[in-house]
C-alpha positions in Angstrom: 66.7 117.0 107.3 68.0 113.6 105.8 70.2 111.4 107.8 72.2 108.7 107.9 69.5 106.4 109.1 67.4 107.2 106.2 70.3 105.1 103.6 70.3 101.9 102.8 72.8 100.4 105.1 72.7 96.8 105.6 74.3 96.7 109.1 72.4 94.9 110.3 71.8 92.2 108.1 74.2 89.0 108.6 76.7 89.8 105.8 75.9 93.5 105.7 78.4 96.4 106.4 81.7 96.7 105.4 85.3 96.3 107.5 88.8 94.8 107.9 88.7 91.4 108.9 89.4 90.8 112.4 92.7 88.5 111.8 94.3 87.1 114.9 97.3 86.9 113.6 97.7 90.9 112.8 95.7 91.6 116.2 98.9 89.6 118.0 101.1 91.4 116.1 100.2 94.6 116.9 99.7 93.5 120.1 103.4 92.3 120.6 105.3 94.3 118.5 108.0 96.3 120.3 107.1 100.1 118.8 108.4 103.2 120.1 107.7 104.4 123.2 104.6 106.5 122.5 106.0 110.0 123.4 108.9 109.3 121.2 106.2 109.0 118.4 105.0 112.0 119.1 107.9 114.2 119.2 109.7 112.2 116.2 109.5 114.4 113.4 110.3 111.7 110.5 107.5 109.3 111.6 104.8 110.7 109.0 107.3 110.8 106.3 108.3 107.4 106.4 104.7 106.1 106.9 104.4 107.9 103.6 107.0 106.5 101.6 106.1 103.5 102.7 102.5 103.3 101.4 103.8 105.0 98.2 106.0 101.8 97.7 103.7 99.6 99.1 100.7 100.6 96.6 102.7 99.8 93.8 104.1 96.2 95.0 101.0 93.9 93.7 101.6 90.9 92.1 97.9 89.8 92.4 97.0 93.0 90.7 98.1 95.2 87.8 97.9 99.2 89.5 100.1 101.4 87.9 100.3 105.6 87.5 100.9 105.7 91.6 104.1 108.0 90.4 102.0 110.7 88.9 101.2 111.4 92.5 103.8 113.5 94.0 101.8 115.3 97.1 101.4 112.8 99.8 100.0 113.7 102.6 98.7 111.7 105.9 95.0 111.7 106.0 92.6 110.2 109.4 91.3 107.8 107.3 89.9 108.2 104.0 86.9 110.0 105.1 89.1 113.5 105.7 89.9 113.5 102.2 86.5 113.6 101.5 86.2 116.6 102.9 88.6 118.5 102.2 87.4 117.6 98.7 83.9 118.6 99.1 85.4 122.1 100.3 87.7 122.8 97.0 85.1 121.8 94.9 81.8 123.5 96.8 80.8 125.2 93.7 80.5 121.7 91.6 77.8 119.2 91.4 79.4 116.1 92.4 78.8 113.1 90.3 79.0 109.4 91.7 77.5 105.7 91.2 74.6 104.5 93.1 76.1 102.0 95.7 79.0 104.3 96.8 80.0 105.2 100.1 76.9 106.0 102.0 79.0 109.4 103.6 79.3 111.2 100.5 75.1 110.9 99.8 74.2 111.7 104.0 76.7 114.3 103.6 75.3 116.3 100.6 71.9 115.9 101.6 72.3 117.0 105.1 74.1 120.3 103.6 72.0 120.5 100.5 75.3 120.3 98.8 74.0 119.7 94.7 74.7 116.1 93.4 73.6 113.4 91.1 74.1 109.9 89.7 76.2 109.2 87.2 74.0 107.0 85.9 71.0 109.6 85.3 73.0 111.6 82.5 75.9 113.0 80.8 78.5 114.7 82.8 78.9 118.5 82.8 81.5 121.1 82.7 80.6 121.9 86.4 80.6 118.7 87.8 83.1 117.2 90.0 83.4 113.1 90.3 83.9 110.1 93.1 84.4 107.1 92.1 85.4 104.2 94.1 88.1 101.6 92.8 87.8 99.2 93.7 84.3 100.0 93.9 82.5 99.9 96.7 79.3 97.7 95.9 81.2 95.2 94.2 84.5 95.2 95.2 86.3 95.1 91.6 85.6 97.8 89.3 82.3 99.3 87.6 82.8 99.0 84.0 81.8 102.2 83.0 84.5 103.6 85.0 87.2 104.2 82.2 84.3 106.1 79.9 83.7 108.4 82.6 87.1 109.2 82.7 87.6 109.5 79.4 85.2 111.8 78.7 86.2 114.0 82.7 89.2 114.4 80.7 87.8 116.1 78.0 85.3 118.4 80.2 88.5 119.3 83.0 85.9 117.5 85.3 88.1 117.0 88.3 87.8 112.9 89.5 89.0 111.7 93.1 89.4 107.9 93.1 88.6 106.3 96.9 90.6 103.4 96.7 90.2 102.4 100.4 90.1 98.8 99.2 93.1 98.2 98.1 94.8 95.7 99.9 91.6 93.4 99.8 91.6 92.7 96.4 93.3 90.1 93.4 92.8 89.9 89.5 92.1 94.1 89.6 94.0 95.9 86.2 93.6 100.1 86.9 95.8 103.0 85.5 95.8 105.6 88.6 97.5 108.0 86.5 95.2 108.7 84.0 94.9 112.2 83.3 91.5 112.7 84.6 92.8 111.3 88.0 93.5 114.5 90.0 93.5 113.1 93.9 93.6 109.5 95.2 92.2 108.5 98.9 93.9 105.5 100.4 93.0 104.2 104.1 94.2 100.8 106.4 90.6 100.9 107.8 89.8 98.1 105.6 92.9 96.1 105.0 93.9 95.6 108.7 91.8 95.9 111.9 93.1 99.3 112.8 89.9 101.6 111.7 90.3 103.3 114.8 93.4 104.3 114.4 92.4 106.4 111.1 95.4 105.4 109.2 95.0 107.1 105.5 96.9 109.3 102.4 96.1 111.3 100.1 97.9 111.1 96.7 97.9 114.6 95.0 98.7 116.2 91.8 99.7 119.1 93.2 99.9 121.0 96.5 96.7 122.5 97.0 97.8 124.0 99.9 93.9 123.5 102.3 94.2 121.8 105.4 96.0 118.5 104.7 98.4 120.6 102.9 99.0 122.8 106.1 99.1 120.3 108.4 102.0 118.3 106.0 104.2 121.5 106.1 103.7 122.6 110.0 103.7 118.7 111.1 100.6 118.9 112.5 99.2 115.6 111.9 98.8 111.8 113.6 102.2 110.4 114.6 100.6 107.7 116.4 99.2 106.4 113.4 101.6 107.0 111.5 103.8 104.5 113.1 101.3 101.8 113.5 100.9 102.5 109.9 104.4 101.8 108.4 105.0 99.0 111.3 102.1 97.0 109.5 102.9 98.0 106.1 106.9 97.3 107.2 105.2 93.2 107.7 102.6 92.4 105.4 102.1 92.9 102.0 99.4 94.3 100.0 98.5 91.1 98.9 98.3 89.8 101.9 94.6 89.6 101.8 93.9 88.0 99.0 97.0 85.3 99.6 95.4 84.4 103.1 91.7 84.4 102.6 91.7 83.7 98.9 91.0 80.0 99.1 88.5 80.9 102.2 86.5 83.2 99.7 86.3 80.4 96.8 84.8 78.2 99.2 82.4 80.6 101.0 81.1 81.7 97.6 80.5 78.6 96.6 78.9 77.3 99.5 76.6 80.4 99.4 76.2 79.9 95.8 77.3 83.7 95.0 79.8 85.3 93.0 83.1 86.0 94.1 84.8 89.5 94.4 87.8 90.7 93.7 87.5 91.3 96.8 88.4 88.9 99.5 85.9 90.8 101.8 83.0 90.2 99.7 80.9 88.2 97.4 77.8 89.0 95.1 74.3 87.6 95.6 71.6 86.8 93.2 67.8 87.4 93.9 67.7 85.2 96.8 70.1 88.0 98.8 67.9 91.2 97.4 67.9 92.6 101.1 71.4 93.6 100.5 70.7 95.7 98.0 72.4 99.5 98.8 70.6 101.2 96.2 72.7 99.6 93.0 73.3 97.0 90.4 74.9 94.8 93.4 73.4 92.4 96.2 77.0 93.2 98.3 77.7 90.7 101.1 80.5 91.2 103.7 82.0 87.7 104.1 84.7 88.7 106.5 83.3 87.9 109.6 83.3 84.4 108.2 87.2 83.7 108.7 88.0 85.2 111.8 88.9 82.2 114.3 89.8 82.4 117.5 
């Protein structure tokens, strides 16, 4: 049986991996910050819906970046992370063949292996009536956008191919022009996991076309879902902006690229070797290298 341990992750390289950087500043702030008393989170039953409406706003507030079609999505619901989106996905679409880039998130290729759930790269062929798509954007092995990205939806729209866009880098990113609400678009996965040090919390929504009505769906409409992070959620998105990223590590990233001799992201979090960083390599067009780790200070 295939495992994780048998992907290319790059973990344990020096500028392998992927995460939120681990900034002081929002460390002291969450630290400090005078929330609710935790069993007031629990039993407060407008916590999620604010956190909500708050991310809706906050996705569309970019002045670094041009993201529009965020109101075509009128099903929000809280998510752990982005990674329960995922599979809730997986589940309404069993019967599909799922179709993503070589270099995306190393879950979705563990996952169908280990389950010997059908899939295959987008890059080996046309798509199919009977597929179903991933796509990350921005994308995960570069950090801006794959350009065959509008094509492929182009021509999902055509087949009714149903596409989720993981967009758990937002927040990380300047220069980035994307129309969420293309028709093709039927779900988007957003997460804090990357933008602020708060993975643990799991700290994601899901933007929907319509209610489904599978497990994020039910736990929306019973309020069955994380209050805790719900309010750490909309107490960071309350402070800092989505650009706050790219504002505060933008100059950093110029100069670490250029030092390393790479190319720069749009992506604050990463930059893009040449053949002298081929070990980073996650299977591909991109030599991805987490630069993060290179402006915490303590």
């Amino acid at each position: 049986m295939a495992t994780h341990e048998s992907l290319p992750s790059k973990k344990h390289l020096p500028f392998g991996g992927a995460r939120a950087i681990n900034n002081h500043v929002i460390e002291e702030f969450i630290r400090y910050s005078h929330t609710p008393d935790m069993m007031d989170m629990i039993r407060s039953p407008h916590i999620v819906a604010n956190f909500l409406s708050k991310y809706h706003r906050w996705l569309q507030a970019s002045e670094l970046n041009t993201f529009n079609g965020f109101d075509s999505f009128k099903h929000l619901r809280y998510s752990n992370g982005t990674t329960e989106i995922f599979d809730k996905w997986y589940l309404r679409h069993h019967g599909r063949r799922l179709r993503m880039f070589r270099g995306e998130y190393m879950y979705h290729l563990a996952t169908h292996k280990n389950l010997g759930l059908p899939y295959e790269w987008l890059e080996n062929g046309p798509l199919d009536s009977n597929d179903h798509i991933i796509i990350s954007m921005p994308f995960a092995d570069n950090g801006g956008m794959r350009p065959e990205t509008m094509n492929i939806l182009d021509s999902a729209a055509i087949l009714s191919v149903p596409v989720l866009i993981d967009a758990a880098y937002l927040g990380t990113t300047k220069g980035l022009v994307f129309d969420f609400g293309h028709p093709a678009i039927d779900t988007v996965s957003v997460s804090l996991s990357k933008t602020f040090p708060v993975a643990h919390a799991r700290i994601g929504m899901r933007l929907c076309r319509k209610d489904v009505d599978d497990g994020l769906d039910i736990h929306h409409k019973t309020e069955y879902e994380n209050r805790w992070g719900a309010a750490l959620g909309a107490l960071l998105l309350s402070s800092y902006g989505i650009d706050y990223n790219a504002i505060t590590f933008g100059e950093w990233h110029k100069i670490r690229c250029m030092e390393m001799d790479i190319m720069p992201s749009h992506s604050v979090l990463f930059g893009l070797g040449g053949s002298d960083y081929e070990q980073y390599n996650r299977g591909g067009l991109y030599n991805r290298l987490y630069l993060g780790g290179l402006y915490e200070i303590r």
